[in-house]
C-alpha positions as semicolon CSV with decimal commas, in nm:
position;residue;x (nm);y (nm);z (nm)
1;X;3,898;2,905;11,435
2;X;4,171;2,643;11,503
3;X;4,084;2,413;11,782
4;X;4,407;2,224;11,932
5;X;4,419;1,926;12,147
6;X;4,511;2,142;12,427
7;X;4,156;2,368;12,417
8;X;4,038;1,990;12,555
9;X;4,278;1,830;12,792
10;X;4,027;1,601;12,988
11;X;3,903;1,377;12,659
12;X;4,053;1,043;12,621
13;X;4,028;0,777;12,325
14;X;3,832;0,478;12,421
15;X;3,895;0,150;12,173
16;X;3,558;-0,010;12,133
17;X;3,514;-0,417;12,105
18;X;3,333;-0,573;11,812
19;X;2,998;-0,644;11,940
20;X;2,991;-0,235;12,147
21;X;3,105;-0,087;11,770
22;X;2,814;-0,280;11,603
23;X;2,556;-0,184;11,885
24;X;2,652;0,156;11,847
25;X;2,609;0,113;11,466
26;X;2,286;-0,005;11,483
27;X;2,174;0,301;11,695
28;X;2,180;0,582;11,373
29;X;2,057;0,541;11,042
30;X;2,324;0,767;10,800
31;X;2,665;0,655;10,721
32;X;2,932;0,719;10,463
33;X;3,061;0,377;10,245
34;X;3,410;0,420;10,113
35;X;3,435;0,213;9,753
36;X;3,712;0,249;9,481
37;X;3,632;0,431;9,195
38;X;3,797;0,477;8,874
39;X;4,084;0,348;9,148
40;X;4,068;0,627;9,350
41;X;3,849;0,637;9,676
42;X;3,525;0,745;9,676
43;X;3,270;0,877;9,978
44;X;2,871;0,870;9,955
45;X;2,634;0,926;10,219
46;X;2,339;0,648;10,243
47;X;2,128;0,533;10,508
48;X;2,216;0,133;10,663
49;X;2,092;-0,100;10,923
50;X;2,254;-0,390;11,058
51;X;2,187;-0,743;11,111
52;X;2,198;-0,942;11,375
53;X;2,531;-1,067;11,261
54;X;2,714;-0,712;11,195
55;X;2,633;-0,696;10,854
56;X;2,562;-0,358;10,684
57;X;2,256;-0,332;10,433
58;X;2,223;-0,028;10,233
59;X;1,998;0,044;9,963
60;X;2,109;0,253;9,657
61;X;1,996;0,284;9,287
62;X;2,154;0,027;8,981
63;X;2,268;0,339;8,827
64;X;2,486;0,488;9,073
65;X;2,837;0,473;9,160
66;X;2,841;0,206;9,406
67;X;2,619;-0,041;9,228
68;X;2,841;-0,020;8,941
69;X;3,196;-0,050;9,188
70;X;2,986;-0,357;9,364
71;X;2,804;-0,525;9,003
72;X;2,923;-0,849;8,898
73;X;3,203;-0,887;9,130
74;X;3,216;-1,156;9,411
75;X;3,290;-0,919;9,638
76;X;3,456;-0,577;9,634
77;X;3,636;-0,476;9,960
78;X;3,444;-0,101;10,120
79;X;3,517;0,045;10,482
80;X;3,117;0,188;10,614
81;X;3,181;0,439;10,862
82;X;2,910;0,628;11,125
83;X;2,941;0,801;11,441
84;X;2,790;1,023;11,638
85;X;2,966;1,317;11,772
86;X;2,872;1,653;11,975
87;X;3,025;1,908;11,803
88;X;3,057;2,122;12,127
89;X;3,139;1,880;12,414
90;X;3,383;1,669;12,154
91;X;3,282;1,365;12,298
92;X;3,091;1,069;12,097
93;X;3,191;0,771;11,890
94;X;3,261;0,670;11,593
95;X;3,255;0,284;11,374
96;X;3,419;0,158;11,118
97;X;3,323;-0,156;10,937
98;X;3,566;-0,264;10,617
99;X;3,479;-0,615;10,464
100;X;3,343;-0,732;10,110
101;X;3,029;-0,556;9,980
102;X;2,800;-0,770;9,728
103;X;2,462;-0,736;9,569
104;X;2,194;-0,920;9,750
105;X;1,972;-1,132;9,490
106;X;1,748;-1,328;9,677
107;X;1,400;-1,163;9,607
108;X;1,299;-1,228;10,024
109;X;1,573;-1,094;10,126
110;X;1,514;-0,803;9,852
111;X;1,141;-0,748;10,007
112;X;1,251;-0,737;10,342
113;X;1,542;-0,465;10,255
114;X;1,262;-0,275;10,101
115;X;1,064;-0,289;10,406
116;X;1,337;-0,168;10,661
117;X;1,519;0,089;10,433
118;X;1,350;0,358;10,297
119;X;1,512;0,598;10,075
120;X;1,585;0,939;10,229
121;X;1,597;1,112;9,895
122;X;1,388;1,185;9,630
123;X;1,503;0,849;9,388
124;X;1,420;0,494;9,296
125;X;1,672;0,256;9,525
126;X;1,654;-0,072;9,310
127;X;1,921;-0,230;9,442
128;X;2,027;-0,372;9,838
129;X;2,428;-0,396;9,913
130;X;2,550;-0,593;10,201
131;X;2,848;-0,545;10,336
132;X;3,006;-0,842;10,556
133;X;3,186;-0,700;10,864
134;X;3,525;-0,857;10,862
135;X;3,723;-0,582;11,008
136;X;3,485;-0,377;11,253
137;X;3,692;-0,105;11,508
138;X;3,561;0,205;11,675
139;X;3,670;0,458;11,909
140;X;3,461;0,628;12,181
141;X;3,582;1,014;12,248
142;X;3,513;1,079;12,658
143;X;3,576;1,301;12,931
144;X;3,807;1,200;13,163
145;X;3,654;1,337;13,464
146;X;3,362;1,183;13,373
């Protein structure tokens, strides 16, 4: 079934301001993270939080795709995206933070990571990926008559 614009003519596109997109953020605990690959894009689910000043920790194992984009680089430019929409009203929100993503090597800030972020799979996550939030937008889908 095709749904067109029209099947919902009271919603309306809200623009969200930094500080609202990273509250939102904050509120779930899945995500996607957009990296290069083999220079084409690549999408993986992982779980986040966010700091206090926007940045986005995930956790994720040395051997997997991201690590490897992220590894020995200074910083590798991803876009983290989450939102939270209801599939039958249409109406929600959804983040998007794009900035440089590096390996976190201090062993506190390792332990903490550790703490906070616990794998929702079945795998070893060895390594913790912060993302600084240099470009951060978001949208909030509402009803009009609301």
């Amino acid at each position: 079934m095709v749904i067109a614009a029209e099947d919902f003519p009271g919603r309306a596109i809200v623009e969200l301001d930094r500080a609202t997109a990273l509250d939102l953020l904050s509120t779930v605990s899945i995500g996607r993270v957009v990296f290069s690959r083999n220079a084409l894009p690549a999408i993986r689910p992982v779980n986040h939080i966010v700091e206090a000043d926007g940045s986005v920790i995930v956790r994720t194992r040395l051997a997997a795709q991201l690590t490897s984009a992220v590894r020995g680089n200074s910083g590798v430019v991803v876009a983290y995206e989450a939102d939270e929409i209801d599939p039958h009203l249409h109406t929600g929100w959804s983040v998007v933070v794009t900035g440089f993503a590096r390996t976190v090597t201090d062993p506190a800030r390792i332990a903490r990571y550790e703490r906070l972020l616990r794998s929702w799979v079945d795998q070893v996550m060895d390594t913790v990926i912060e993302i600084e939030p240099s470009i951060v937008s978001g949208v909030r889908l509402v009803d009009k008559a609301a």
